[in-house]
C-alpha positions as semicolon CSV with decimal commas, in nm:
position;residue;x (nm);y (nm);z (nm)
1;X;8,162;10,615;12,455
2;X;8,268;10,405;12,719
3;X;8,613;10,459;12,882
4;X;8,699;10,100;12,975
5;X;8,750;9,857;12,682
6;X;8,905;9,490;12,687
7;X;9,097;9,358;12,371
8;X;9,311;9,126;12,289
9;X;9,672;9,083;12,208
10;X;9,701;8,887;11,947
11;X;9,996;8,602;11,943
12;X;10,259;8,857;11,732
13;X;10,189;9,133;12,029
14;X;9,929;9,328;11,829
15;X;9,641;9,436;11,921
16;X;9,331;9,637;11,741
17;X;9,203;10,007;11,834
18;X;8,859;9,995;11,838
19;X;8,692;10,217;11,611
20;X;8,511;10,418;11,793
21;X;8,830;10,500;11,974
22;X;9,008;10,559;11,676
23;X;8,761;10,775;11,501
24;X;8,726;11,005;11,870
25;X;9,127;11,057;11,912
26;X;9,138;11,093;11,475
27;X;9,409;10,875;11,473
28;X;9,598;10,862;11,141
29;X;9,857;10,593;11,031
30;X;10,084;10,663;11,332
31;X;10,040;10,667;11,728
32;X;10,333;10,717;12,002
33;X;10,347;10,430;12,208
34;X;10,489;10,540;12,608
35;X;10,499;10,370;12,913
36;X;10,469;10,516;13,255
37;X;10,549;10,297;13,490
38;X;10,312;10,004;13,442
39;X;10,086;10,193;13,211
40;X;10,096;10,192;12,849
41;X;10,023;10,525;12,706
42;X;9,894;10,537;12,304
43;X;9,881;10,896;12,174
44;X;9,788;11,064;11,817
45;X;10,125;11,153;11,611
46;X;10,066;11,492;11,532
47;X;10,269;11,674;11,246
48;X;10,388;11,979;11,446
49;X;10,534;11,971;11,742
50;X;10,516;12,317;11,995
51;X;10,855;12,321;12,096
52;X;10,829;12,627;12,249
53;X;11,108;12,818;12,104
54;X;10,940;13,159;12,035
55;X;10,767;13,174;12,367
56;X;11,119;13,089;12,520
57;X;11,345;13,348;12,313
58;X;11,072;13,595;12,446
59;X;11,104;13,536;12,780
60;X;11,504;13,506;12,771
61;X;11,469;13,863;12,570
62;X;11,211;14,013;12,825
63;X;11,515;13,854;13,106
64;X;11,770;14,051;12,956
65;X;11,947;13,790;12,739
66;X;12,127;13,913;12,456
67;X;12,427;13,766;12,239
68;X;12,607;13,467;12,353
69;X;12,438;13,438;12,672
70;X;12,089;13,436;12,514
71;X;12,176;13,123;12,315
72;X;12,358;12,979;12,596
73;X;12,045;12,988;12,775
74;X;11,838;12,931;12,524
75;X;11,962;12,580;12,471
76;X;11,986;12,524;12,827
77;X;11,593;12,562;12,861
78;X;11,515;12,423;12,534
79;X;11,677;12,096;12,678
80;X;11,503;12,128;12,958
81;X;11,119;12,104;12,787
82;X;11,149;11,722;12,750
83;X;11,222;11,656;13,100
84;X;10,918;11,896;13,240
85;X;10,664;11,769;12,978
86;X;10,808;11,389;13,061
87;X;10,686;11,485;13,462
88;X;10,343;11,663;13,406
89;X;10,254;11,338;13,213
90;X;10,411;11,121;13,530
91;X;10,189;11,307;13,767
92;X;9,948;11,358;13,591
93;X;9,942;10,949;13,527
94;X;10,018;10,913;13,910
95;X;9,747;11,126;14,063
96;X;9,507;10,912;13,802
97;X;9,402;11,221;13,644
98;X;9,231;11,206;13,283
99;X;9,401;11,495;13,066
100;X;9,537;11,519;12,734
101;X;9,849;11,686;12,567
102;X;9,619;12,048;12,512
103;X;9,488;12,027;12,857
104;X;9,855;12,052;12,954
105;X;9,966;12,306;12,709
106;X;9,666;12,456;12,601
107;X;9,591;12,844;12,556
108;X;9,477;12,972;12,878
């Protein structure tokens, strides 16, 4: 499958996925739509999120954490997800790198 496609915008800003593209990334009714600095980044909605919650209760647990101060914490680094997922994806994008989302957060 080739990586480089050119389509057209249409004259209402729309444009078509090709289908080979669509049936690769199994694209459903919905996409996410980001841009990166001059890059426009289309992704596959998918139903469940990782937020990371369990893995980060663990580690605030294994820390020490307990009572108050664990969900203190807890929502501190919770908050912070967006932010760190937001600059793997900038760097990633920067450096020119091909990845996707599970080559990020995959198991390892």
């Amino acid at each position: 499958m080739p990586r480089l496609k050119r389509i057209s915008v249409s004259s209402k800003r729309q444009i078509s996925i090709p289908k080979e593209y669509y049936d690769y990334l199994n694209l459903k009714d919905e996409v996410t739509l980001e841009l990166h600095k001059n890059y426009l980044v289309l992704r596959p909605m998918r139903e469940s999120f990782e937020d990371f919650s369990e893995e980060i209760l663990a580690d605030l647990i294994a820390e020490g954490y307990s009572g108050e101060e664990l969900m203190t914490e807890f929502r501190q680094r919770k908050g912070q997800i967006g932010n760190a997922v937001e600059s793997l994806i900038s760097e990633t994008l920067t450096k020119g790198k091909k990845t996707t989302v599970d080559d990020l957060f995959g198991e390892v």
